[in-house]
N, C-alpha and C positions, 0 to 999 in steps of 0.2 A: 504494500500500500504506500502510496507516495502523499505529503503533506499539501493540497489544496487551499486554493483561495476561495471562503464562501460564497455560495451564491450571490446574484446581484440584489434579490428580494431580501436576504438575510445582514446584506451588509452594514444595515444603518443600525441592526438591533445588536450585532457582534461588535462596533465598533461603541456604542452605549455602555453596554456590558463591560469591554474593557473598562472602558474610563470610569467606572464605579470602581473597577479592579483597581486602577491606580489610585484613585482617590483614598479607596480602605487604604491600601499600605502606607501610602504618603501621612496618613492620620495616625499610623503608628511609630512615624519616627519626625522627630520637630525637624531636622533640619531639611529632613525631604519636606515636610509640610510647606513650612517655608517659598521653599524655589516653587513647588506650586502653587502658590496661593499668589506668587511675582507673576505667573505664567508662563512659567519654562517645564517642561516634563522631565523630572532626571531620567539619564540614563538606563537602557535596560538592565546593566552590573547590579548599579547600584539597588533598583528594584526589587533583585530577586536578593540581594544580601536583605534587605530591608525585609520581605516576605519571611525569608528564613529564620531573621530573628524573632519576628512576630510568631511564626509558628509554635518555634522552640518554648518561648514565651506564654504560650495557650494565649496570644491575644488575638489572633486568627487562625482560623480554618478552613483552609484550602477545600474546594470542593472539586473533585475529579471524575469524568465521565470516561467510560471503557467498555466496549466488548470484549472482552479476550477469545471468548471462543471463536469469534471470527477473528481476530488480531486484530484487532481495532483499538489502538490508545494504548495496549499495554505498553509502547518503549516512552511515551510521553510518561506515563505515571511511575516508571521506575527513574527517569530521567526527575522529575519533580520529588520523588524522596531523595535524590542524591542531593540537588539543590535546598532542600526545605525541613529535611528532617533529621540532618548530621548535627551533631551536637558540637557545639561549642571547643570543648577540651580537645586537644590533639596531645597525643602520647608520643614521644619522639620513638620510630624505630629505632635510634640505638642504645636504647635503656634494656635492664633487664629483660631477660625472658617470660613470662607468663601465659599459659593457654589455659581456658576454663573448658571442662569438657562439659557440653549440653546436649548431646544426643549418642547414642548408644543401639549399633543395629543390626542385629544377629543376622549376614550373609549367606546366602547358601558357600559362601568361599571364605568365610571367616567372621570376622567382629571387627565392625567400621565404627569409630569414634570421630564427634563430628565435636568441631572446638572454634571456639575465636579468640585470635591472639589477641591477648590484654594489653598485651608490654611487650617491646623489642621483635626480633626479626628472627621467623622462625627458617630455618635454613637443611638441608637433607644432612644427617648422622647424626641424628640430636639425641646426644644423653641426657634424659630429663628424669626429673624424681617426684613421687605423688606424696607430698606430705600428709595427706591423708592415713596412709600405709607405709609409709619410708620408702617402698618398691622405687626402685628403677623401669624407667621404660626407653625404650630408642626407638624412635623415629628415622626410619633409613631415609624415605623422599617422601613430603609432605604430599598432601593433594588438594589440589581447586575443586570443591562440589562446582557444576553447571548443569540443572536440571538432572537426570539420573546418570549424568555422568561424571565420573572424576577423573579431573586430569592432573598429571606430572605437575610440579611448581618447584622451582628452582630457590623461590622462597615464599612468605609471608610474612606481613608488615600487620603490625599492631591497626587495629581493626577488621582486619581480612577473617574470612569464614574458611576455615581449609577440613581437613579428617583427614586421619589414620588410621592404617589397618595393622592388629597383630597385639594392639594393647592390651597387657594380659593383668596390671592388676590395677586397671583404672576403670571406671563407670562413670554414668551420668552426673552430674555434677561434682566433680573431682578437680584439682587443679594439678596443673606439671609446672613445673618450671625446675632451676636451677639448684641443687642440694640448700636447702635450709630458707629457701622461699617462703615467703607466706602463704597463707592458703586464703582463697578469696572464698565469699560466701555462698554456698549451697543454696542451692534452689530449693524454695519454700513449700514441697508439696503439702498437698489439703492432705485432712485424715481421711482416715478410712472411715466410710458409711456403710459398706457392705461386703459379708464377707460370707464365704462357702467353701465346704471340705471339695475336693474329686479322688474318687476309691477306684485305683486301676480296676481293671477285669480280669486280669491275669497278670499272676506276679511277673509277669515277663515284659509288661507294660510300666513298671514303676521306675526305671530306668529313664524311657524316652518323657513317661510324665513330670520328672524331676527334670531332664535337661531343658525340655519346655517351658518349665516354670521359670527356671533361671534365666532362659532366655530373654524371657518380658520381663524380669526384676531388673536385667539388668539396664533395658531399656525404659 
């Protein structure tokens, strides 16, 4: 799909529309208010820094229209959280290491842990320690999730989403980093409301019933 100019009937109500747009943002920051209230429009830069603060801010909200299942607008709305919903703080990649692990997912080819580097620059042969358990773990070459596939990455930088496979004494919410690391905070699961026995059918079944279990515990 390629980005068009609206129709000629739609034009005068699309260009309305904007200028409401402008006007909200310009109202959330004085010195844009300003220039427009002189009559100059700032800059598009400066607009979208302005939108994003406001975001971040909960003093506006962005409203996004999409199909995806026809492919309609999904790269415009990943493209407007990149601009509109990145927070503030930047972590220098060259500080410490830190990865928090949040997803945990029993492969038919192993156990893929899926993490986002906290701190510093995660790179292939990485001897990392779970201060949770003192275990060691090594990371030979990281990997880039992209939809159900994961690619090679030569490295990762402090915010990137990457996973590993082969992590033998890490789970969901565990932290890796560097011997004597801190450990960042665990995810807050809710308690339990509901709970039920399962009685294999044949003791020949209490094996794969327990590896099963632990599959989804670990996840």
């Amino acid at each position: 799909h390629q980005l068009q100019e609206p129709p000629a009937e739609l034009a005068a109500e699309v260009s309305r529309r904007r200028q409401e747009l402008v006007e909200a943002i310009c109202e959330s920051d004085d010195a844009l208010l300003e220039q427009y209230l002189e009559g100059q429009e700032p800059a598009q830069e400066r607009l979208v820094e302005a939108l994003r603060r406001a975001t971040i801010g909960a003093r506006l909200a962005p409203l996004l229209v999409a199909a995806p299942a026809r492919a309609l607008g999904a790269r415009r709305i990943l493209e407007a959280l990149g601009s509109c919903l990145f927070a503030d703080a930047v972590v220098p990649a060259a500080g410490p290491l830190r990865l928090f692990v949040f997803k945990s997912v029993a492969d038919p080819f192993g156990k893929v842990s899926y993490f986002r580097v906290m701190e510093g620059t995660l790179r292939g042969d990485a001897h990392l320690v779970n201060p949770r358990t003192g275990q060691e773990e090594r990371i030979a070459r990281p990997l880039r999730p992209k939809g159900k596939v994961l690619e090679p990455a030569d490295e990762l930088v402090a915010g990137e989403i990457g996973a590993a496979t082969k992590l033998v004494h890490t789970g969901s919410g565990d932290t890796l980093g560097p011997k004597g690391c801190a450990e960042l905070a665990a995810i807050p699961f809710p308690a339990t409301s509901y709970t039920m026995a399962i009685r294999p059918k044949s003791k020949g079944d209490e094996d794969k019933i327990h590896q099963g279990l632990m599959h989804i515990a670990e996840e």
